[in-house]
C-alpha positions as CSV (number, residue, x, y, z in Angstrom):
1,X,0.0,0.0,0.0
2,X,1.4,3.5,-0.9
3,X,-0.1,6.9,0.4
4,X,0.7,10.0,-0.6
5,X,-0.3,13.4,1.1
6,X,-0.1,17.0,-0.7
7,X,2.3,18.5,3.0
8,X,1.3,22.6,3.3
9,X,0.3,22.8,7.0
10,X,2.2,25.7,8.7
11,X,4.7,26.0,5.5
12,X,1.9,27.8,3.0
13,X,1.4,27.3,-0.4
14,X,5.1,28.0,-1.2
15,X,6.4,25.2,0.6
16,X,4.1,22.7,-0.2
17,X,5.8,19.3,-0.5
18,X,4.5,15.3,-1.1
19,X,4.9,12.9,1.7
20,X,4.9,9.7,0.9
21,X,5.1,6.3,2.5
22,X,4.7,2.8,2.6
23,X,2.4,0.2,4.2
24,X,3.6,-3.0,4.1
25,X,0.7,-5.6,5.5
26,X,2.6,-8.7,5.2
27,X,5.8,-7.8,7.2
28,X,7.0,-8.0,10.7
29,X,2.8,-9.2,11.3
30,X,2.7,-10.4,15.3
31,X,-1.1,-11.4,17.0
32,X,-2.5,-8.8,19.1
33,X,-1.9,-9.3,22.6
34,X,-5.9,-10.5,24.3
35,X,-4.8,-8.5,27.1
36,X,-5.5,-5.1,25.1
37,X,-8.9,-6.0,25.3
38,X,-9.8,-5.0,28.6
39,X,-12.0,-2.7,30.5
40,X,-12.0,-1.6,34.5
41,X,-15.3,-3.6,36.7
42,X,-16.6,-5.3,33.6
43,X,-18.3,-2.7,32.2
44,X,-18.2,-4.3,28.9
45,X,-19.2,-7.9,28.5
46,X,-16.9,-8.9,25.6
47,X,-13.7,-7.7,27.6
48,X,-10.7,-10.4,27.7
49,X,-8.6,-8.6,30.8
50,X,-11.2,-7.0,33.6
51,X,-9.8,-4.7,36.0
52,X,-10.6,-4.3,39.3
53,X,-9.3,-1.0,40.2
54,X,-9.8,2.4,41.0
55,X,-9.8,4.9,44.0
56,X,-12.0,2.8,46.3
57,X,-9.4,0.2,45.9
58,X,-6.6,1.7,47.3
59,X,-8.4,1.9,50.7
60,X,-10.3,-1.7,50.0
61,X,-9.5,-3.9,52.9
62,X,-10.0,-7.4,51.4
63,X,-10.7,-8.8,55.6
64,X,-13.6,-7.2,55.8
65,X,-14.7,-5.4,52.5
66,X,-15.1,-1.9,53.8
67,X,-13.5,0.6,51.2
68,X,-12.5,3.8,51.7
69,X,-14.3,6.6,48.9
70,X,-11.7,9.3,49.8
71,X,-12.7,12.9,48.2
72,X,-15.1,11.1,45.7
73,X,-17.3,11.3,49.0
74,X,-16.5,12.6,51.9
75,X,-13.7,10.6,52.6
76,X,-16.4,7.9,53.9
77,X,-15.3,4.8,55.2
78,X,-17.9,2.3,54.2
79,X,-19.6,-0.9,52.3
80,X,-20.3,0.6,49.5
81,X,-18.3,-2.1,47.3
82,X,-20.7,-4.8,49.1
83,X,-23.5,-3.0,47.9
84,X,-22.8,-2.4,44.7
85,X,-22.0,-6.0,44.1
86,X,-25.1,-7.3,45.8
87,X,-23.0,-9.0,48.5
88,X,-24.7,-6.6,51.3
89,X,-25.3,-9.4,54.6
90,X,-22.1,-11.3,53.1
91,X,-19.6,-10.9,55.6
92,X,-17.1,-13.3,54.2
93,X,-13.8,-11.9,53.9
94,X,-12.5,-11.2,50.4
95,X,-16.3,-11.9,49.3
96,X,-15.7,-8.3,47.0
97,X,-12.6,-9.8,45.2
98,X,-13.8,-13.2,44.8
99,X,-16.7,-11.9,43.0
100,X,-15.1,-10.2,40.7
101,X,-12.9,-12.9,40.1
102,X,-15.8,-15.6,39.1
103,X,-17.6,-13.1,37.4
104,X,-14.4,-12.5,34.6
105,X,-13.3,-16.6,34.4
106,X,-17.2,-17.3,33.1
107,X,-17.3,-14.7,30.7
108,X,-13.4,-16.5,30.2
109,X,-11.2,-12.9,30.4
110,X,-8.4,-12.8,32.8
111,X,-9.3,-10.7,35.9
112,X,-6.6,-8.5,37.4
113,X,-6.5,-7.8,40.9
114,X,-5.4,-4.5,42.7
115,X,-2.9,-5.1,45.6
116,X,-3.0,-2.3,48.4
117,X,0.1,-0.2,49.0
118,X,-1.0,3.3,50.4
119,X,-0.3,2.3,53.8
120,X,-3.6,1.6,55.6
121,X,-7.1,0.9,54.7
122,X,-10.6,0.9,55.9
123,X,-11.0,-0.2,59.5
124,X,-14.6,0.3,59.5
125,X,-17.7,1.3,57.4
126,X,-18.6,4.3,60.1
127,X,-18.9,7.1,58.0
128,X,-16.7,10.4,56.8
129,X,-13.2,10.3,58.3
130,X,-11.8,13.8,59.4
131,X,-8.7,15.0,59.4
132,X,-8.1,14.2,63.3
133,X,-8.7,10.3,62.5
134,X,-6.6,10.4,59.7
135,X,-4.0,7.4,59.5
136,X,-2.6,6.2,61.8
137,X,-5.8,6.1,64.1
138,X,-8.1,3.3,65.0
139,X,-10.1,3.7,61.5
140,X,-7.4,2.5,59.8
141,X,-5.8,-0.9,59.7
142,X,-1.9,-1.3,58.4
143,X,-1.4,-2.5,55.0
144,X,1.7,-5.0,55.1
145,X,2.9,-7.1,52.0
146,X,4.2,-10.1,54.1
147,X,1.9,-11.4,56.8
148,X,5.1,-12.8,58.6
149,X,3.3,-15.4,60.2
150,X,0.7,-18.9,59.1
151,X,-2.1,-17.9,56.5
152,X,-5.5,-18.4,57.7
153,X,-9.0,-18.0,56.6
154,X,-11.1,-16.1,58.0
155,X,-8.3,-14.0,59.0
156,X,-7.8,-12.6,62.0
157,X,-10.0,-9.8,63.2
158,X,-8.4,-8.7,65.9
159,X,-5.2,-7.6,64.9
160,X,-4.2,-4.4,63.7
161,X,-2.9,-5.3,60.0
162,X,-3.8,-6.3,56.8
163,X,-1.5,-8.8,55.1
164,X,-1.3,-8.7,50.7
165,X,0.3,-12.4,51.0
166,X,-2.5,-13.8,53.1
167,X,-5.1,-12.1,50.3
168,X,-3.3,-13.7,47.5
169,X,-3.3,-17.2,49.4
170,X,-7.2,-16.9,49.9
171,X,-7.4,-16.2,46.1
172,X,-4.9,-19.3,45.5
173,X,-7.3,-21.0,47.8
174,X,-10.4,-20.5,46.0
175,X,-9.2,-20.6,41.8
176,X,-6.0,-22.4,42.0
177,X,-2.5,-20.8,41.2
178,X,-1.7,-18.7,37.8
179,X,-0.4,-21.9,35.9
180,X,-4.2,-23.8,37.3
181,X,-6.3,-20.8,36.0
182,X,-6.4,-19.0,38.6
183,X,-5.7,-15.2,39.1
184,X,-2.2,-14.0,37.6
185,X,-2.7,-10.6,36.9
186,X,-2.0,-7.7,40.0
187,X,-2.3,-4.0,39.8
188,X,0.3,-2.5,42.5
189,X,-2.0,-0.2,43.9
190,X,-3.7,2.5,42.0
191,X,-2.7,6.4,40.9
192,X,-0.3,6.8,43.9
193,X,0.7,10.7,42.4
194,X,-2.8,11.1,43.9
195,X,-3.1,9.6,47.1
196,X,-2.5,13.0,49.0
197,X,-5.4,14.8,47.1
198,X,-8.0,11.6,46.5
199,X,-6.8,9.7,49.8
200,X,-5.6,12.7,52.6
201,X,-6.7,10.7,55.1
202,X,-4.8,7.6,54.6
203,X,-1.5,8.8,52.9
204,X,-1.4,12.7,53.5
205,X,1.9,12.7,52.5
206,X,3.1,13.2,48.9
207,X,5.0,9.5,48.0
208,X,8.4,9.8,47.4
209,X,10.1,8.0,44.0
210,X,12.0,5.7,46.3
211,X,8.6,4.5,48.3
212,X,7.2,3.5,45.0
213,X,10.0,1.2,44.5
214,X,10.5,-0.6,48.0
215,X,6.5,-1.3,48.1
216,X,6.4,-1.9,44.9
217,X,9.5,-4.4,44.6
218,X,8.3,-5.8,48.1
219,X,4.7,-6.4,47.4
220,X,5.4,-8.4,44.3
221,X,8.2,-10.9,46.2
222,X,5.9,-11.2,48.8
223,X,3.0,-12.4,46.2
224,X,5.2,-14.7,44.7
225,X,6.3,-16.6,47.5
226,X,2.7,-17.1,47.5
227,X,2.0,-17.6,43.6
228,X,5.3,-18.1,41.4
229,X,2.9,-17.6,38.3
230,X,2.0,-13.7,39.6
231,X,2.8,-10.7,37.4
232,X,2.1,-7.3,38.3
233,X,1.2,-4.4,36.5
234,X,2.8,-0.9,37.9
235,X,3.1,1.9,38.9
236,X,-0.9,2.4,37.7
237,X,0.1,6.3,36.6
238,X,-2.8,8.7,36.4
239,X,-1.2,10.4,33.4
240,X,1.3,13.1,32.3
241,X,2.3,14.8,35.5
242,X,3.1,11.5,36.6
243,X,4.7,9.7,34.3
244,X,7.0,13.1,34.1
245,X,7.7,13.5,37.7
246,X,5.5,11.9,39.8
247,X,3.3,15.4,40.3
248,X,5.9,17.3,40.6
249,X,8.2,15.2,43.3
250,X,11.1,17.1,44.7
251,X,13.1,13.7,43.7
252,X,12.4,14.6,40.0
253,X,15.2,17.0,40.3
254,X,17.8,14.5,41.6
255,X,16.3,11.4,39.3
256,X,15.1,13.1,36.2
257,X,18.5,14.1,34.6
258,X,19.9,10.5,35.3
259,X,16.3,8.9,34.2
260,X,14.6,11.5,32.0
261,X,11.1,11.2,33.7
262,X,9.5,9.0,36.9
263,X,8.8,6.4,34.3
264,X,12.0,5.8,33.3
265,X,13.3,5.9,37.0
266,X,10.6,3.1,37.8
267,X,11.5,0.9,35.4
268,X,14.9,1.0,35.8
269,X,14.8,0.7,39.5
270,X,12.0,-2.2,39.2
271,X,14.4,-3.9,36.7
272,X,17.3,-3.6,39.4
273,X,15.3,-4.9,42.0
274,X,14.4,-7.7,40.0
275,X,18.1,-8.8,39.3
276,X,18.7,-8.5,42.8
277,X,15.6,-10.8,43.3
278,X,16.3,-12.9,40.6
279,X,13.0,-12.6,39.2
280,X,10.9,-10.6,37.5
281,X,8.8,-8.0,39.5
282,X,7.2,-5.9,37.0
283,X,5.5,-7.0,33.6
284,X,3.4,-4.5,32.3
285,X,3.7,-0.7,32.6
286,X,0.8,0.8,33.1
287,X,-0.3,4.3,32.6
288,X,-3.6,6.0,32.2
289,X,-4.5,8.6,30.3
290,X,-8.0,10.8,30.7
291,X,-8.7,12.9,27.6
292,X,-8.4,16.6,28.8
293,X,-10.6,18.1,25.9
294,X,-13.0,20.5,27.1
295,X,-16.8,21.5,25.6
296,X,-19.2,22.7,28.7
297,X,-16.9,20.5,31.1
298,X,-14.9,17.4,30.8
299,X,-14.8,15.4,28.1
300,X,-14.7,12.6,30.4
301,X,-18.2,13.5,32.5
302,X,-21.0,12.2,32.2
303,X,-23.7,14.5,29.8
304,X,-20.8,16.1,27.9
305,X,-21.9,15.7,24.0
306,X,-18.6,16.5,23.4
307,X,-17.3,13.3,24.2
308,X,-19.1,11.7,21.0
């Protein structure tokens, strides 16, 4: 196939020139990855990868299903995630996740799993969280990625910690490892250049380039001493500013001439901490990216014809 375009814009008339290239159909042809396919809580049907993720994840504590809505709403603690599900009475623990789980393997798409790394999550479904409970306090539990002691289910209720090993055994527990068809797919966390603003209350603090890197790098060993077949998906950018500098991080001035942006710092730190682990820790980068364009409002709410 050849194309051939008439070249004027910004040069005028004068400077007009042909462009012309080629299309060659037949060369260096690869199959499309299933994995493109995908969509976040199975919103489409057809999907082959569904996501469970978002900002009620980062504060989901998979013990007890409370979430935590963070300034989507008034930084509630609450149930909301068992509601939306129809799993309100179901006070199993990791009920939310194991849902979402079944609910991909029927339709047959792979389901990835978000992993909590912002520190803490929901202690409780009581209600807006103000600044004075903000974490630590008693409505938050600790997020660890080892447990450091025997898996059980139900887990314990009475201590103050929630473990990301323990949740990846239930989940081994219930579908089998990777290589049985169970889950292999992890999100390590979700849009941490936004925790202070969408999550004050559980990670005030802006995160630093190197915290990304020791959760990150210690999350994903600690899944795979669970699950050998795990692979993780990271660091879930929200978009520019963070793939540039992680929202303007005061470590982007000591990292970004080395590395050239927070990307390229992740993944050459991720692929450092994975020769040092001898295995891989990171397999997909993922970054987001919400179309700015502007009619009325966002292009991206709800009502805006300008999003046709």
């Amino acid at each position: 196939m050849i194309f051939r375009l008439g070249f004027s814009i910004l040069l005028g008339p004068a400077l007009a020139s042909a462009l012309t290239f080629r299309v060659d159909p037949a060369r260096d042809v690869r199959p499309i990855n299933p994995l493109i396919y995908g969509s976040n809580q199975s919103v489409i049907p057809e999907t082959t990868l569904s996501r469970q993720g978002g900002n009620r994840m980062t504060g989901y504590n998979w013990e007890t299903n409370a979430s935590h809505a963070g300034q989507d709403w008034k930084n509630n603690n609450d149930f909301w995630l068992l509601d939306i599900t129809g799993l309100r009475g179901n006070g199993n623990a990791g009920t939310v996740v194991e849902k979402h789980v079944k609910d991909a393997l029927a339709r047959k798409a792979q389901p990835l799993v978000t992993l909590q790394m912002a520190g803490y999550v929901s202690a409780d479904g009581a209600g807006p969280v103000d600044n004075t409970d903000a974490a630590p306090s008693p409505r938050w539990k600790e997020v660890r990625a080892r447990k450091g002691a025997p898996f059980a289910y139900p887990p314990n209720p009475e201590d103050d910690f929630v473990s990301m090993d323990e949740q990846a055994a239930f989940l081994v527990s219930k579908f089998g490892k990777a290589a049985q068809g169970g889950v292999r797919y992890f999100c390590l966390d979700n849009e941490p250049a936004l925790w202070p603003s969408t999550h004050s209350r559980l990670h005030p603090k802006a995160p630093s380039y190197e915290e990304l890197i020791k959760k990150g790098a210690e999350t994903s060993q600690a899944i795979l001493e669970v699950d050998e077949g795990a692979e993780f998906f990271g660091p879930v950018e929200y978009g520019w500013m963070e793939h540039a500098s992680l929202q303007d991080a005061p470590e982007s001035k000591q990292w970004n001439p080395e590395f050239g942006s927070f990307s390229g710092y992740y993944l050459a730190k991720m692929k450092e901490a994975s020769d040092k682990a001898g295995r891989r820790l990171l397999h997909f980068f993922d970054y987001h990216h919400y179309p700015e364009a502007r009619g009325d409002k966002r292009i991206t709410e709800n009502g805006n014809s300008d999003a046709d």
